[in-house]
C-alpha beads as a LAMMPS data file, in Angstrom:
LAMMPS data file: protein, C-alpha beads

230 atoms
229 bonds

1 atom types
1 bond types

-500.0 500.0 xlo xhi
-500.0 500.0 ylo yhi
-500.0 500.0 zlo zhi

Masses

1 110.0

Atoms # bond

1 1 1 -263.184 -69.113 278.902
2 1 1 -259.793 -69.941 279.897
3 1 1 -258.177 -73.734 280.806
4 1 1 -258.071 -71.836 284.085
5 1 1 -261.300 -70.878 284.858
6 1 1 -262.962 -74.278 283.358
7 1 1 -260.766 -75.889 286.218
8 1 1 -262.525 -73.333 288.738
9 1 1 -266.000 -74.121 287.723
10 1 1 -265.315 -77.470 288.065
11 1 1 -263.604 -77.269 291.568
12 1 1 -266.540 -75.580 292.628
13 1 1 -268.812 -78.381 291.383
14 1 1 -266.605 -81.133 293.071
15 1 1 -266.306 -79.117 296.409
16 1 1 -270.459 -78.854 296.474
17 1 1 -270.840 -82.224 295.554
18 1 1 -268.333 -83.316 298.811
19 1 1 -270.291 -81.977 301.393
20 1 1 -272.721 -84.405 300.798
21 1 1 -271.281 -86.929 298.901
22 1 1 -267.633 -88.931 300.162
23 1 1 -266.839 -89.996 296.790
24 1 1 -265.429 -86.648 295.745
25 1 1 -262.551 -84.846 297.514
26 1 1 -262.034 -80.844 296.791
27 1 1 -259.507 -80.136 293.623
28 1 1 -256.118 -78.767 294.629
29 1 1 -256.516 -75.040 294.279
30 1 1 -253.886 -74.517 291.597
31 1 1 -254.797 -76.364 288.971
32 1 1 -251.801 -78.989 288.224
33 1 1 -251.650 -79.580 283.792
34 1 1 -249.844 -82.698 284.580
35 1 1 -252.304 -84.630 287.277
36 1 1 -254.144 -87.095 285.954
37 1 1 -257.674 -86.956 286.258
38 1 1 -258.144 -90.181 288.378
39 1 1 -255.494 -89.129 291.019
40 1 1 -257.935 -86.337 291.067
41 1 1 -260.616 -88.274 292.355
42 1 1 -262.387 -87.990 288.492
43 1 1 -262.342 -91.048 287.323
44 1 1 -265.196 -93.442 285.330
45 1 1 -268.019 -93.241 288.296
46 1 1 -267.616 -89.401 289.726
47 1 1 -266.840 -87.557 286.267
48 1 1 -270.049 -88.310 284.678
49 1 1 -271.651 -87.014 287.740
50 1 1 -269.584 -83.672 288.024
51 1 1 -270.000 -83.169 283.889
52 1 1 -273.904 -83.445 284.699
53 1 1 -273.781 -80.797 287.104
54 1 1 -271.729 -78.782 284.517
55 1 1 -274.043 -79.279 281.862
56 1 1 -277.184 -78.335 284.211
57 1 1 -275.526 -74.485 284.420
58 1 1 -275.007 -74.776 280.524
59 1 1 -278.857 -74.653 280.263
60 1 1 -278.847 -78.591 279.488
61 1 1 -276.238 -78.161 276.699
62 1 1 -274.226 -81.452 276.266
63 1 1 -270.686 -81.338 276.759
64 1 1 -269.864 -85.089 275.558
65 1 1 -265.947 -85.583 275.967
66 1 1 -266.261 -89.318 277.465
67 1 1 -268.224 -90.951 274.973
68 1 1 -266.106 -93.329 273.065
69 1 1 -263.253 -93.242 275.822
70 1 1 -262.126 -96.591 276.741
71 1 1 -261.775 -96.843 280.718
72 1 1 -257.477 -97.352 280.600
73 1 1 -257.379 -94.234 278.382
74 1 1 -259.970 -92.019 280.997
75 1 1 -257.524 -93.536 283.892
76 1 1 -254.683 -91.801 282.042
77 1 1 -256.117 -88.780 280.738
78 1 1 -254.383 -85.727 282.775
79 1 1 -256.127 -82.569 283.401
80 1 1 -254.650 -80.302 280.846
81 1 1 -255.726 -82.230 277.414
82 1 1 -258.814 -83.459 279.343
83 1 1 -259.659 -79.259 279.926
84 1 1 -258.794 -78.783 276.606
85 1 1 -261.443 -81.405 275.275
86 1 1 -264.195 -80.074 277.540
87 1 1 -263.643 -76.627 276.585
88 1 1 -263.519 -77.753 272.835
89 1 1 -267.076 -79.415 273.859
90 1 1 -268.503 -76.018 275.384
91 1 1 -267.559 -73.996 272.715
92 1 1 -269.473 -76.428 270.130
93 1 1 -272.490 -76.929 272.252
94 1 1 -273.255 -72.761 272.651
95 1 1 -272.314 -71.896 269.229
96 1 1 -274.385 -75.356 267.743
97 1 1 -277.720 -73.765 265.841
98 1 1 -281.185 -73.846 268.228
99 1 1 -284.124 -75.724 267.585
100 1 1 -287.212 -74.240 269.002
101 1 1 -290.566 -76.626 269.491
102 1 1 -293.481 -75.379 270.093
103 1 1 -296.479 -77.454 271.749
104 1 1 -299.003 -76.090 273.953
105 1 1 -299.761 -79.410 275.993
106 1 1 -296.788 -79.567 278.557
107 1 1 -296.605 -83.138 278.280
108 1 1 -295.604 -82.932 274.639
109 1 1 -293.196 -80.663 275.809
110 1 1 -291.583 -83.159 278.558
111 1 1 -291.289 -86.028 275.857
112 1 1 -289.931 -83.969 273.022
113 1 1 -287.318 -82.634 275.485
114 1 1 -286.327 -86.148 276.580
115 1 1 -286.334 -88.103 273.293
116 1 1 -284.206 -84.825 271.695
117 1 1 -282.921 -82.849 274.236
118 1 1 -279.485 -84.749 274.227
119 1 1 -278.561 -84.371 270.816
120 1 1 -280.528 -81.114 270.145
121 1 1 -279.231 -77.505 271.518
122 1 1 -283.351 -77.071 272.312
123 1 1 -285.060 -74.802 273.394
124 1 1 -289.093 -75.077 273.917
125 1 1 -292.316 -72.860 274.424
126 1 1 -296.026 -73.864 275.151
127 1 1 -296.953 -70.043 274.083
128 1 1 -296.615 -69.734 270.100
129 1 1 -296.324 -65.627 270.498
130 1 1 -293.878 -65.984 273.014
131 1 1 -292.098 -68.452 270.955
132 1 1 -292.144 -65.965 267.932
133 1 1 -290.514 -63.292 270.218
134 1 1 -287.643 -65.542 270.659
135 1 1 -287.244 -67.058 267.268
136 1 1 -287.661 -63.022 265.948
137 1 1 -285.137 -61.938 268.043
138 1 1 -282.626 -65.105 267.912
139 1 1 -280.157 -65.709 264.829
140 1 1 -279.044 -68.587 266.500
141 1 1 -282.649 -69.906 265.066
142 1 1 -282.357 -72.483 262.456
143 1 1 -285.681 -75.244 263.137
144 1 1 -288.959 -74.625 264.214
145 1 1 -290.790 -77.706 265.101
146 1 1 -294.741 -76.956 265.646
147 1 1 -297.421 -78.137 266.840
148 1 1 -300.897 -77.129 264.935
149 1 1 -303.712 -77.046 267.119
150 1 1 -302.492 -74.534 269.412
151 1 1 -304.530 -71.481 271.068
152 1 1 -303.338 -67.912 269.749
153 1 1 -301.876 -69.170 267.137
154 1 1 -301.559 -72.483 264.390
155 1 1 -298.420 -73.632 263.622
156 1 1 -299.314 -72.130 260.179
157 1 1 -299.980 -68.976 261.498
158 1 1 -296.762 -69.303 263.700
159 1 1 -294.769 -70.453 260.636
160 1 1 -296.282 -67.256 258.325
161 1 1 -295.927 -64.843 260.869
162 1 1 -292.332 -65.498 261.451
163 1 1 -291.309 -66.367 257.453
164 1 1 -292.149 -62.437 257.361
165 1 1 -288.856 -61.927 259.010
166 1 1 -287.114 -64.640 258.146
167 1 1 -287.939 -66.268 254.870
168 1 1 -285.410 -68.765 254.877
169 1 1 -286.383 -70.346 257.998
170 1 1 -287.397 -74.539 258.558
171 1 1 -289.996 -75.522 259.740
172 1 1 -291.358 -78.672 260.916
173 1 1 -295.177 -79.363 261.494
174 1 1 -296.662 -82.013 263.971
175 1 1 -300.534 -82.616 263.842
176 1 1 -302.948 -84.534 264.500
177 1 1 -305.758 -82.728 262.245
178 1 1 -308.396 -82.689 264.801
179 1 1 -310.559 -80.253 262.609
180 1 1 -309.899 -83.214 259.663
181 1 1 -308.993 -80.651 257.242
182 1 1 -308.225 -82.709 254.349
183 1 1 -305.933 -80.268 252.493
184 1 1 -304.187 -79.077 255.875
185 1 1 -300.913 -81.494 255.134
186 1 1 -300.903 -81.161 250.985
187 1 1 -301.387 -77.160 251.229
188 1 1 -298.761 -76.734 254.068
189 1 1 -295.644 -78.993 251.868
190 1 1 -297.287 -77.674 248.585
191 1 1 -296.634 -73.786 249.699
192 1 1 -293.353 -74.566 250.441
193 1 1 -294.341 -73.508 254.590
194 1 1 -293.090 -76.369 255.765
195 1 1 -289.788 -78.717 255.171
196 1 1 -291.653 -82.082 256.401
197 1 1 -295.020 -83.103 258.465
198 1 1 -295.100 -85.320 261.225
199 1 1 -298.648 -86.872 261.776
200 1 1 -299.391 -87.707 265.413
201 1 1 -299.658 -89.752 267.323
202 1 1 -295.739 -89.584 266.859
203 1 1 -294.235 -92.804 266.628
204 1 1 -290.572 -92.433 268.613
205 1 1 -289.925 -95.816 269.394
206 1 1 -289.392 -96.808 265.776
207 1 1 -289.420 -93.657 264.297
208 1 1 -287.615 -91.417 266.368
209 1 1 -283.768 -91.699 265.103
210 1 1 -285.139 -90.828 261.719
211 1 1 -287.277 -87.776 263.064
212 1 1 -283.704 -87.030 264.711
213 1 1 -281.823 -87.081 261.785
214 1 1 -283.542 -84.956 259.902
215 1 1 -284.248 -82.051 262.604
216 1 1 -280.309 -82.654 262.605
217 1 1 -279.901 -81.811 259.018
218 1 1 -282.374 -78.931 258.957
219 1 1 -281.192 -77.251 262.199
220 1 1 -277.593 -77.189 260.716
221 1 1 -278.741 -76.187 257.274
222 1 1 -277.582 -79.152 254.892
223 1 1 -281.612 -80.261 253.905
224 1 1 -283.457 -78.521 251.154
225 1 1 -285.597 -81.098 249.813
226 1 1 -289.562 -81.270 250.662
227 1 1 -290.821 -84.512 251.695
228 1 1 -293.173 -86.089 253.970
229 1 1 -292.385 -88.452 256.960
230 1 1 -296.506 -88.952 258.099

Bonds

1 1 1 2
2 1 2 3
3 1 3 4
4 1 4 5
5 1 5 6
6 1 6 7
7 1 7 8
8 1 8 9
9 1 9 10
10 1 10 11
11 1 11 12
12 1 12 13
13 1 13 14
14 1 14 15
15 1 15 16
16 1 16 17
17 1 17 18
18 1 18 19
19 1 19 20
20 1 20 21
21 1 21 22
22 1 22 23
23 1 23 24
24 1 24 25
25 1 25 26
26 1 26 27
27 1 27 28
28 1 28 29
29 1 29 30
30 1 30 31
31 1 31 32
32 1 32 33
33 1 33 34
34 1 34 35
35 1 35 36
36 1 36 37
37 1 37 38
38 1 38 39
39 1 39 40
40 1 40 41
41 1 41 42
42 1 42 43
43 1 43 44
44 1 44 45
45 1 45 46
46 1 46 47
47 1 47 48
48 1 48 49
49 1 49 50
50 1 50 51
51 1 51 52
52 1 52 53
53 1 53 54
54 1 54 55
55 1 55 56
56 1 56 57
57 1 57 58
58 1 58 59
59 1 59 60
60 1 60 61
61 1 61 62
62 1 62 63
63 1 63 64
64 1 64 65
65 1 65 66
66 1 66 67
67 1 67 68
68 1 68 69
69 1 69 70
70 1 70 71
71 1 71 72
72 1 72 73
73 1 73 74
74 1 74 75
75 1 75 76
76 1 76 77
77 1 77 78
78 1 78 79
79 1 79 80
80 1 80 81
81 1 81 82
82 1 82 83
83 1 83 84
84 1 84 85
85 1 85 86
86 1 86 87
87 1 87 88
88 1 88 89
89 1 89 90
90 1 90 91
91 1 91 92
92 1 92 93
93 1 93 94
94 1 94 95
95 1 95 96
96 1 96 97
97 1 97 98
98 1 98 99
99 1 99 100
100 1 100 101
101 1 101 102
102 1 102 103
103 1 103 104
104 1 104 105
105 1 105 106
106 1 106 107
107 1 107 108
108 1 108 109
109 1 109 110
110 1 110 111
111 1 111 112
112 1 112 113
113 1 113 114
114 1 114 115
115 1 115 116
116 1 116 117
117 1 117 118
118 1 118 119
119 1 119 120
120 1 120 121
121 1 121 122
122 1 122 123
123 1 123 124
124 1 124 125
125 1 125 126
126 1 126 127
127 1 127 128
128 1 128 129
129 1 129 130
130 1 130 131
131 1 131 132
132 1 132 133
133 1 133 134
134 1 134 135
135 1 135 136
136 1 136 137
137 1 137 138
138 1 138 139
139 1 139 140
140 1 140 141
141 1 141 142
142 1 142 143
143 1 143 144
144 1 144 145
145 1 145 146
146 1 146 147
147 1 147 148
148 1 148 149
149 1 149 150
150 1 150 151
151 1 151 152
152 1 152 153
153 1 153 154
154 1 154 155
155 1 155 156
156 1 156 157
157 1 157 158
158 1 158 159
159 1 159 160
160 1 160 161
161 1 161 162
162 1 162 163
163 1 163 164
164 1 164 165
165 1 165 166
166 1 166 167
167 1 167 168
168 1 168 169
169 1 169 170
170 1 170 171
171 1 171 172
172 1 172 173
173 1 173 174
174 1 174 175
175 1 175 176
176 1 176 177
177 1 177 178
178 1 178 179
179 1 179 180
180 1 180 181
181 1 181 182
182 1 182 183
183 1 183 184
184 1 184 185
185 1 185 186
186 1 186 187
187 1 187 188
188 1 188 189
189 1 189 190
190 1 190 191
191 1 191 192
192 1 192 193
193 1 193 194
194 1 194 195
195 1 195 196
196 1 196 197
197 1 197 198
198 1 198 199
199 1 199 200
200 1 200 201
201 1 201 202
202 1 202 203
203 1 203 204
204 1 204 205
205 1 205 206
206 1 206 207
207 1 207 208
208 1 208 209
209 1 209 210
210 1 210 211
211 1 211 212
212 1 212 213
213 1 213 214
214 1 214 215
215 1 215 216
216 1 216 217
217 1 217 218
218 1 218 219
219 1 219 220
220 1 220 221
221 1 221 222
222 1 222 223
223 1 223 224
224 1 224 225
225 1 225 226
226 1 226 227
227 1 227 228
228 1 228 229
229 1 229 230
């Protein structure tokens, strides 16, 4: 993707979001490397609006080039560095390793994807053989996060049947035990199936940067240790 046709996509977000909203104005169409961004009408309030839109046709992929950026320096940012950056952004969020979670109860789902979803490239399934047909298929695959009591398949089973095609996969189990199997936690860290367990109910308040951290390190490979953070 060119400087060019970043600048398009985005004049077509600010030019959608004017006809119904007076705080943007259309972008000039040539782009100008030289404007700066607030003579643009992109400036502190309206940018992180457009750059949600933009991240929306991403697939939710972040694309964080303001955090950090002190209001004077935003003001003076012009359009060429400021593409540049974004671009930059893009390019690390689609190439970052996926984590796939797996939970059949769609309310999981919805919390997992807000608590993670910004810092995570995430991508979730409430169907454990549909979620094997993606991990299978997908080399961009790094984490599986699980769920255990789940129809079709366990997160076991999920984690076995996928460990047949790719042995060097991570895995992460959440559970609650409900069938108080007393060995389910020891035999799934003793047989090496899963990196870490996560007992339920899962405590993100206080817990939840250090869950974070360590899908972090898994997903982009630099964990190898087996612990357990029940």
């Amino acid at each position: 993707m060119g400087l060019v046709s970043l600048y398009d996509i985005l004049g077509d977000i600010v030019l959608n979001l004017s006809l119904t909203d007076p705080r943007f104005k259309p972008l000039p169409t040539e782009m100008e490397p030289d404007a700066r961004l607030a003579d643009l009408g992109l400036d502190g309030d309206s940018l992180p609006i457009v750059l949600g839109v933009l991240k929306s046709r991403l697939d939710g992929r972040d694309v964080n080039v303001l955090a950090g950026r002190e209001p004077e320096a935003l003001r003076a940012w012009t359009l060429k560095p400021f593409l540049k950056t974004l671009k930059e952004s893009i390019t690390a969020a689609v190439n970052a390793p996926i984590t796939v979670y797996v939970d059949d109860e769609e309310e999981n789902i919805f919390i997992f994807k807000r608590f993670f979803g910004k810092h995570l490239r995430l991508e979730t399934f409430t169907d454990p053989e549909q979620a094997f047909a993606f991990i299978r298929g997908n080399d961009a695959v790094t984490l599986v996060v699980t769920d255990e009591s789940m129809p079709g398949l366990t997160g076991n089973a999920l984690c076995n049947a996928i460990r047949r095609y790719k042995p060097y996969m991570k895995f992460v189990l959440i559970t609650g035990n409900p069938a108080g199997d007393q060995d389910l936690v020891y035999n799934s860290l003793r047989h090496g199936r899963f990196h870490d367990v996560i007992l339920k109910p899962v405590d993100l308040e206080r817990r939840g940067q250090e869950y974070l951290e360590m899908m972090r390190s898994l997903a982009n490979g630099s964990a190898e240790d087996t612990s357990s953070s029940g």
